[in-house]
C-alpha positions in Angstrom: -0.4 -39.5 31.8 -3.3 -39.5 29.7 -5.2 -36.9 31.9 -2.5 -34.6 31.0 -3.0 -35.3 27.3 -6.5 -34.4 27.5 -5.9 -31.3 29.1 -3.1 -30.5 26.8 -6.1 -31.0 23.8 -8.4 -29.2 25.6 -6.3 -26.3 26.2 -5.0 -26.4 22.1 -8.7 -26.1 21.1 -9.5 -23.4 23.3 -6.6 -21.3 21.9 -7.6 -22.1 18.2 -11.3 -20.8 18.5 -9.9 -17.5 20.3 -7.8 -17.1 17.3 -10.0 -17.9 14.4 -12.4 -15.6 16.4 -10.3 -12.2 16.2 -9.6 -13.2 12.8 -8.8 -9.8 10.9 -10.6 -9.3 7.5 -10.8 -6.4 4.7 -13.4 -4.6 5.0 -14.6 -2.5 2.1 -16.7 -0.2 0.3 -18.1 3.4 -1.2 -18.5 6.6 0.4 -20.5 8.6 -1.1 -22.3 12.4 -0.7 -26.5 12.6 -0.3 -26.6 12.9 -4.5 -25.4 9.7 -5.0 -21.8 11.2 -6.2 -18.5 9.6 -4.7 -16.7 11.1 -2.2 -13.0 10.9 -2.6 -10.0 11.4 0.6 -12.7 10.6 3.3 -11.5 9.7 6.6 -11.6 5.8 7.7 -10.7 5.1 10.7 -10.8 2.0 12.9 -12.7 3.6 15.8 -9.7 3.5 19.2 -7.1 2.2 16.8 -4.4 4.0 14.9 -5.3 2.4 11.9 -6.6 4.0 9.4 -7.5 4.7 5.2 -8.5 7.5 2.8 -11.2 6.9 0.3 -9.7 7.1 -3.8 -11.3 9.1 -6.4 -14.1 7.1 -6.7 -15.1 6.8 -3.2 -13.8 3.5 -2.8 -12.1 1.9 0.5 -10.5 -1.0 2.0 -9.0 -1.7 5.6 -8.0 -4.6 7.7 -10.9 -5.2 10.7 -12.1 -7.7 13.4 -15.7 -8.3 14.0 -16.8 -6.2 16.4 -14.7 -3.1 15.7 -16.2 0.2 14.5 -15.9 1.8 11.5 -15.6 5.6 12.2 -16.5 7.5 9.0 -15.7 11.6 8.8 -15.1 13.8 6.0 -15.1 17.7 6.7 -18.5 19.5 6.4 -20.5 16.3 6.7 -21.4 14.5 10.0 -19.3 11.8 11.0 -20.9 8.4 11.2 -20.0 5.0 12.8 -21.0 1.3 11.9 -20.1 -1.7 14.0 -18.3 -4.6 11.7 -19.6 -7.7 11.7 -19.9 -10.1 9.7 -20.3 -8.3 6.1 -17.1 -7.0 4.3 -18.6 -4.7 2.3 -20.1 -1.9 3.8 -20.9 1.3 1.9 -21.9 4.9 3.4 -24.2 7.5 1.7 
């Protein structure tokens, strides 16, 4: 009986740190062009996701991301650029 208890324990633990692990977070920041000026309804996307954002007036953006994702950053007549999350929330683009 206690065999199975341990297992049961063991098991639980596992599950949590898989969890806690793929924890989403929001992830945000500022786009902006090569002169320093803000870039406003740039393209955010969550890089084989559907999930996606537009930057506001000023630039600014905010999503929902797990570690590990990529950020895929495109706005028309400018190169699209990708980052890898990780642990910052704050990532800004120039």
């Amino acid at each position: 009986m206690q065999i199975k208890g341990v297992w049961t324990l063991l098991l639980a633990l596992i599950f949590s740190t898989t969890i806690v692990n793929a924890q989403q977070t929001t992830v945000s920041g500022k786009v902006t062009g090569s002169d320093g000026s803000p870039l406003a309804n740039v393209t955010v996307v969550i890089k084989g996701t559907k999930s996606a954002t537009l930057t506001n007036k000023d630039g600014i953006y905010s999503i929902g991301a797990t570690a590990g994702q990529t950020l895929t950053i495109s706005f028309v007549g400018y190169e699209a650029k990708e980052v890898k999350v990780g642990a910052k929330t704050v990532i800004m683009f120039a």
